[in-house]
C-alpha positions, 0 to 999 in steps of 0.5 A: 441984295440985287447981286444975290437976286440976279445971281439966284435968279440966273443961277436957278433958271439956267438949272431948272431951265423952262424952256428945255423942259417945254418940249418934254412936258409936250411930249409926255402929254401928247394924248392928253386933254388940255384939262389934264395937260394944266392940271399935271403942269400945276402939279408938278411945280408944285411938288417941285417947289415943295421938294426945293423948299424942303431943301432950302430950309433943312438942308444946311442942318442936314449938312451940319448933321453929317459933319459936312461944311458950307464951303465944302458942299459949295465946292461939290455944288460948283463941280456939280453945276458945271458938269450940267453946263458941260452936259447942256453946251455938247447936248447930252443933257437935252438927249437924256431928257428926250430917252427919259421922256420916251421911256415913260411915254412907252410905259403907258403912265398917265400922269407924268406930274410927280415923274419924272417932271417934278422929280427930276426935271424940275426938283434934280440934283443940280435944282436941289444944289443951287438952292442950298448953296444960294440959301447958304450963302444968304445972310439972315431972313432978309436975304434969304427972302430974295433968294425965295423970290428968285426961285419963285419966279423961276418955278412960275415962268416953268409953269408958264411954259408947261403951260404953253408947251406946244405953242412955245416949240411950234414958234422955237423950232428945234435949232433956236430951242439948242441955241438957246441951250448952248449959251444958258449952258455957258453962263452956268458953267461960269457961275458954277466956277465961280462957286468953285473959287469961293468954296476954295477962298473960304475954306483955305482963308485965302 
C-alpha cells in the first residue's frame, strides 16, 4: 500500500507537474486581479480533477469496451510517459507550454481556467494515462482509495502553486525552475520503463 502511494504520488506529480505550470498560469493572468487569478486557479483544478476522476472510474470499462487489455494500454501508457520525460529532460516540453500560453494570451481569452490550464495542462493525455494505469493496477477499493489520495495531493499542491505563481517564480528564477524540470523528468522517464517492463511481463507471462 505505501509502495503504491509513493509510486502514485511521484508518478502524478512528475505529469501534472505544479511548479512547471506556476509560470504559465502567471503569465496568462498577467492583467488579472488577485480576485479573478484565485477564482480561475480554483476552477481550473477543479475541472481538471473532474476530468481525471472520470477517467479513474470509467476508463477501465471504456477499455474493456473497445477490446483493448490492461497490460496493453500500460505498455502504451509507459511509451506514452516516457516521451514526456524525453520532451522535460531536452526542454521542449517547457517551450510548447510557453507558445501555448502566448497563443491564448494574444487571443484576448479572459479566463484561461478550462483552456488550456484544465485542459490540457493539468487534465493532459500523460495525467489521464497515469491515472488509468495507477487505477488499473489498484486491488480493490482499498488500494484504489490511496491512489485517489495520492492525486488529491497533487492536484492540491497544483492549486497552491497556481496560487502563489508570481511569488514562486520571482523566488525560482528561471535556471532553478529548468533544473528542477531535467531531474523530474528522469525519475519520470525511469517509472515510465518501469511500466513498460511490466506491461511486457503480464502480457507474455514472463
Amino acid at each position: 500500500m505505501t509502495e503504491l502511494f509513493i509510486s502514485a504520488l511521484a508518478t502524478l506529480f512528475v505529469v501534472i507537474d505544479p511548479p512547471g505550470c506556476a509560470p504559465i498560469y502567471s503569465s496568462l493572468t498577467a492583467g488579472a486581479s488577485a480576485a479573478q487569478r484565485r477564482a480561475m486557479a480554483i476552477r481550473s483544478v477543479l475541472v481538471a480533477a473532474g476530468v481525471l476522476l472520470f477517467f479513474a472510474f470509467l476508463g477501465k470499462g471504456m477499455l474493456a469496451a473497445l477490446g483493448i487489455s490492461l497490460d496493453a494500454f500500460r505498455i502504451a501508457g509507459g511509451i506514452l510517459l516516457f516521451l514526456i520525460a524525453s520532451e522535460m529532460v531536452f526542454e521542449k516540453r517547457t517551450e510548447r507550454r510557453n507558445t501555448r500560453a502566448q497563443e491564448v494570451a494574444s487571443s484576448d481569452i479572459e479566463d484561461v481556467s478550462v483552456f488550456p490550464m484544465a485542459i490540457p495542462m493539468l487534465a493532459g493525455p500523460g495525467s489521464i494515462a497515469s491515472v488509468m494505469l495507477l487505477t488499473s493496477q489498484a486491488d480493490g477499493w482499498a488500494e484504489r482509495s490511496v491512489v485517489l489520495l495520492a492525486l488529491g495531493i497533487v492536484l492540491g499542491l497544483t492549486l497552491v502553486a497556481l496560487l502563489t505563481a508570481g511569488p514562486l517564480m520571482r523566488l525560482l528564477g528561471e535556471k532553478i525552475e529548468a533544473m528542477i524540470t531535467r531531474l523530474l523528468g528522469v525519475i519520470l522517464a525511469a517509472l515510465a520503463a518501469q511500466y513498460v517492463i511490466d506491461g511486457i511481463r503480464a502480457s507474455f507471462s514472463l
